[in-house]
N, C-alpha and C positions, 0 to 999 in steps of 0.2 A: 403426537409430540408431548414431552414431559414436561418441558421447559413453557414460561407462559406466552403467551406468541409476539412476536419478534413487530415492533413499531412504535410508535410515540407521538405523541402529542400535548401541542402549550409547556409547560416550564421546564418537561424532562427531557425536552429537546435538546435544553440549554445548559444540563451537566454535560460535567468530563469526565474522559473516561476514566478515569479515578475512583468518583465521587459515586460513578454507576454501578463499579464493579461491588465496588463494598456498601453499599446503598441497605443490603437485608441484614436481618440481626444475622443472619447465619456466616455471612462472608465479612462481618465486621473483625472477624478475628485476623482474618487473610491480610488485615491491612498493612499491619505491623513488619509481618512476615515479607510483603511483599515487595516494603519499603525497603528493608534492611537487605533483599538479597538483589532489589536496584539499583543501592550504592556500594554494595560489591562489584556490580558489573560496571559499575560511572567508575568506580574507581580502579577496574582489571583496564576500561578503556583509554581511561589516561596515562596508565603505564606503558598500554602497548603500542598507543598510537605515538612514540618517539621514535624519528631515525635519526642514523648518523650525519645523512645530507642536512645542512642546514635548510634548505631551499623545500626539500622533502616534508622536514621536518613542520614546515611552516603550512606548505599546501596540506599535507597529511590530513592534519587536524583540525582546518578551515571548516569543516562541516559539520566535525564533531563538536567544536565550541561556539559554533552558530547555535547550538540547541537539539529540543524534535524531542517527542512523546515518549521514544522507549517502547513502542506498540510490542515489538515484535521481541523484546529481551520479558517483558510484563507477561506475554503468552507464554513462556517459556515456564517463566516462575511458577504460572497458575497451574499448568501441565505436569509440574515437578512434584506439584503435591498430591499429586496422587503417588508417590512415591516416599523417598527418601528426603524431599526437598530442593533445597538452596545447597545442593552438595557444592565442592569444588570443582568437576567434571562439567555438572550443567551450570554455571557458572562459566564458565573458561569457551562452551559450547555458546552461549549467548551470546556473548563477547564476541566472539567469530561471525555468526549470524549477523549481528548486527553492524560488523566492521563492513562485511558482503553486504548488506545494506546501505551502506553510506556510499562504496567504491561502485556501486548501480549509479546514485545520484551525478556522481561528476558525470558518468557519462552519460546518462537520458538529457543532463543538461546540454552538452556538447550536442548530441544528436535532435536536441527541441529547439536548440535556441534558446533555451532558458534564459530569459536575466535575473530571474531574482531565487534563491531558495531557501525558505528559514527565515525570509525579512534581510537577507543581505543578497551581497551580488553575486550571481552565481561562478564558480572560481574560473571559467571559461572566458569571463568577462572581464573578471581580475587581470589572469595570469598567460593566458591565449587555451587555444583549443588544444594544441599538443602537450601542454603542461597539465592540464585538467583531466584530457585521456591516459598520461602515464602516471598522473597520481592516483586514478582509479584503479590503474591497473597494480600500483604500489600496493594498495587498499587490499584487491584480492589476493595477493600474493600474501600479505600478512597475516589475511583472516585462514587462507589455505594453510600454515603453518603452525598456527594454534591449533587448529583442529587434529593438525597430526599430532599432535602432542597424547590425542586420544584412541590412540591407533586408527585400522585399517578402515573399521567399518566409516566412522568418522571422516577421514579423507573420500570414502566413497560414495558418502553422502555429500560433502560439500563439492567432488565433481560432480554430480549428479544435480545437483542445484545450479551451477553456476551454467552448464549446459545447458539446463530449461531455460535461464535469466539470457541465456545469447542467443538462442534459436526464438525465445519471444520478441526481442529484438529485431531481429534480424526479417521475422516474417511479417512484425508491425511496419518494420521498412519496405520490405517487396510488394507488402498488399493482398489481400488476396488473389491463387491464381485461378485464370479459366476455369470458370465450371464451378467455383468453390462459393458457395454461399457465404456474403460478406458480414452479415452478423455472426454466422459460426466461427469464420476463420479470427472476429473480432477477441469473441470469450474466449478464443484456446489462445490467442495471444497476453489476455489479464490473467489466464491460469499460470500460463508460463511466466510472463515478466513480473506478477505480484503475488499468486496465488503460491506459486511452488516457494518460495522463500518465507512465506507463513506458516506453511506446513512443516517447511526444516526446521523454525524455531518451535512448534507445538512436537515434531517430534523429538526433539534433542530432550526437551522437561521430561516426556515418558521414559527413555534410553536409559540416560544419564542420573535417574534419579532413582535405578531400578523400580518402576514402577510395571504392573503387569503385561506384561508384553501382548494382550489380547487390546488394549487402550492403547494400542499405536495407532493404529490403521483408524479408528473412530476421530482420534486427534487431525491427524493427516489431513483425514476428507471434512474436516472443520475447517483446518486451514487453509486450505487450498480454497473452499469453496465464501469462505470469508474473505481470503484475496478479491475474488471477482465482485465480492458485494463490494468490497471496498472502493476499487477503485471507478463502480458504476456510481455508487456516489459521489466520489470525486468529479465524474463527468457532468452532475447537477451541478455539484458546488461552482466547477469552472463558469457558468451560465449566471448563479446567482450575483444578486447586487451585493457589492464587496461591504463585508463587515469586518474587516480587520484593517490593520496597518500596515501589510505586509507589500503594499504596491502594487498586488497584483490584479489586473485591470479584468472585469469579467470579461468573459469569451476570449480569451488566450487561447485555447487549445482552438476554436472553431475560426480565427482570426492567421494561425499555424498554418493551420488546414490537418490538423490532427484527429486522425478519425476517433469519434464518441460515438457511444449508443445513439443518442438522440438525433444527431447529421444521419446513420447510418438508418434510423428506422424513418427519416423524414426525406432522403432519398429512396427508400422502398416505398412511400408511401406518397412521393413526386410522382410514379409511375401511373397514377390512375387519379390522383389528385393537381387541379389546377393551381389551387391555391399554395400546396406547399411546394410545386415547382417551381414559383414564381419566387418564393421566399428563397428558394437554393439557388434564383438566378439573383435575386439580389447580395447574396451573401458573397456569392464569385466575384460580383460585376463590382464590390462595393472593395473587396480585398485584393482585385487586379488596379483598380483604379488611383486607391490612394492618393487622396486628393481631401482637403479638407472635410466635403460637404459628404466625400465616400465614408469619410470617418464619422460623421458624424449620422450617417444612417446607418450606417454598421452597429454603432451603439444603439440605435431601437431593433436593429435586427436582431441583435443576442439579445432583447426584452423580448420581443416576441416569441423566439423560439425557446425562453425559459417558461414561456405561459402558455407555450403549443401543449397540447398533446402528447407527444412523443417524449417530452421529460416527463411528465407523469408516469408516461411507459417504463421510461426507466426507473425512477423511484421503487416503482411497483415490483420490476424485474431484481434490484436490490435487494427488496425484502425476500422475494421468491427465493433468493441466492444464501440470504442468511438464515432464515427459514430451514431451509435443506441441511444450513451447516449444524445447526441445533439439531435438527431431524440426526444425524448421522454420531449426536452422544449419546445414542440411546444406552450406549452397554456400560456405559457411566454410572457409578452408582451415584443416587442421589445424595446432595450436601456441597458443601460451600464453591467448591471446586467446579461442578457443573451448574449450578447456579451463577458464578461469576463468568466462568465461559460461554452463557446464554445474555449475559449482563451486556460483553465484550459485542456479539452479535448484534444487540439491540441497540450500542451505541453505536456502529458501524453505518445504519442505515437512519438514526436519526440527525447526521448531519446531511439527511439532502429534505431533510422540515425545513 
């Protein structure tokens, strides 16, 4: 590996991914840069996100004026410079990217039960469940028509994503079947629903920005395999003790009954362990129950299972993931660009410190 290895600890935990990315003299020039073709896309997305339905117009934007990081427009940018830049193609590609990333949100809400996302009420909760799945479906229709605007290939990348984005859905809902190893079918499902739409924005930066067409594929399998790191972090985060004010109460997903790495390696590891089978019957018996005092052993049971073992596994399986994705710029030449995209890696998996 080129890059320095992918983890953290004490203070640098606690940048952002901002602060991370331009943190070396070499990428402090990137900053500038990186800003100005951000508030090109804040500002492509406030134009595009108007419709004519009043109603539309209102849900439309609900998610985009709640806020959210920019992760995947910022990949884009970083990826462009190995090119031409902040063109107006990758520019317009983000923009799209990221609208397809907001029209995912309405509906994993609808499909989780979400209440909250952004620190507001998830629009499901607002507006009912049929209004939140047809403003998602608004969403993609809008982000599918900017992209034409870039011709063929562009339309046939953004079918090609949104098909990964449903068929991960779709198998995170069935479960895995007979015979299928339930942590495998776990990762091909964070490839599909989070992986493949990081990879459409690291490739649209190389495409779009004419930059070498050999730095596509290196791009891709960054993004994709930063998807899974990501959201295996996410699966600590959901366990840790809440340090925001966004209301969300730890163990959400485990509380669902939403498969995580950590449920998923702590029922493989029920099978020969007394101990953690007992903790998987108190988890059922505590989320069937509902009942005060269930609730309130439920909340030591997402402590212990944030202090088990198996979240460690995970942590650990995170780096492995970002790791790889670093592993996979090697044809990168060195300097700011693969230095910030090692940067992006490293802050990926220091939020599950």
């Amino acid at each position: 590996m080129n890059a320095s290895p992918v983890g953290v600890t004490g203070v640098t935990g606690r940048l952002t991914l901002r602060q991370r990315l331009f943190a070396s003299p070499e990428t402090k020039y990137l900053s500038d840069v990186i800003d100005a073709g951000v508030a090109k896309i804040e500002a492509g997305l406030d134009a595009d996100l108007h419709f004519a339905d009043a109603l539309a117009d209102v849900t439309g934007r609900y998610l985009l004026e709640a806020g959210g990081k920019r992760v995947r427009p910022m990949l884009t940018l970083i990826a462009a410079q190995l090119g031409n830049g902040a063109t107006p193609e990758v520019v317009l590609a983000a923009e799209a990217i990221e609208i397809t990333h907001l029209a995912s949100l309405y509906h994993d809400d609808v499909m989780d039960e979400a209440p909250l996302r952004r620190g507001v009420p998830s629009a499901h909760a607002v507006w009912g469940n049929s209004t939140a799945i047809l403003t998602g479906d608004l969403l993609f229709a809008r982000a599918s028509s900017l992209m034409s605007r870039l011709g063929e290939r562009a339309i046939l990348l953004q079918a090609a994503t949104f098909e990964r984005l449903c068929l991960g859905q779709l198998h995170e809902t069935l479960g895995p079947q007979p015979g299928e190893d339930a942590i495998e079918h776990y990762i091909q499902v964070l490839a599909d629903k989070t992986g493949s739409l990081i990879a459409a924005a690291a490739r649209v930066g190389i495409v779009y920005s004419g930059a070498p067409a050999e730095y596509e594929e290196a791009v891709v399998s960054f993004g994709e395999k930063i998807g899974i790191a990501f959201q295996l972090a996410d699966d600590v985060i959901d366990l840790a003790p809440a340090k925001d004010k966004t209301g969300k109460k730890p163990g959400t997903d485990l509380r669902a009954g939403v498969p995580t790495l950590p449920t998923l390696l702590l029922e493989r590891q029920a099978l020969t362990d007394p101990a953690a089978a007992a903790l998987l019957t108190r988890i059922r018996n505590d989320i069937d129950a509902g009942t005060p005092e269930a609730d309130a052993d439920f909340d030591l049971v997402v402590r212990e299972v944030f202090a088990h073992p198996v979240t460690q596994a995970t942590r650990d399986e995170a780096r492995r993931w970002a790791s790889e994705a670093v592993d996979a710029l090697a044809i990168l030449p060195a300097g700011a660009v693969k230095q910030a995209l090692s940067a992006f890696a490293e802050h990926i998996v220091s939020r599950t410190a």
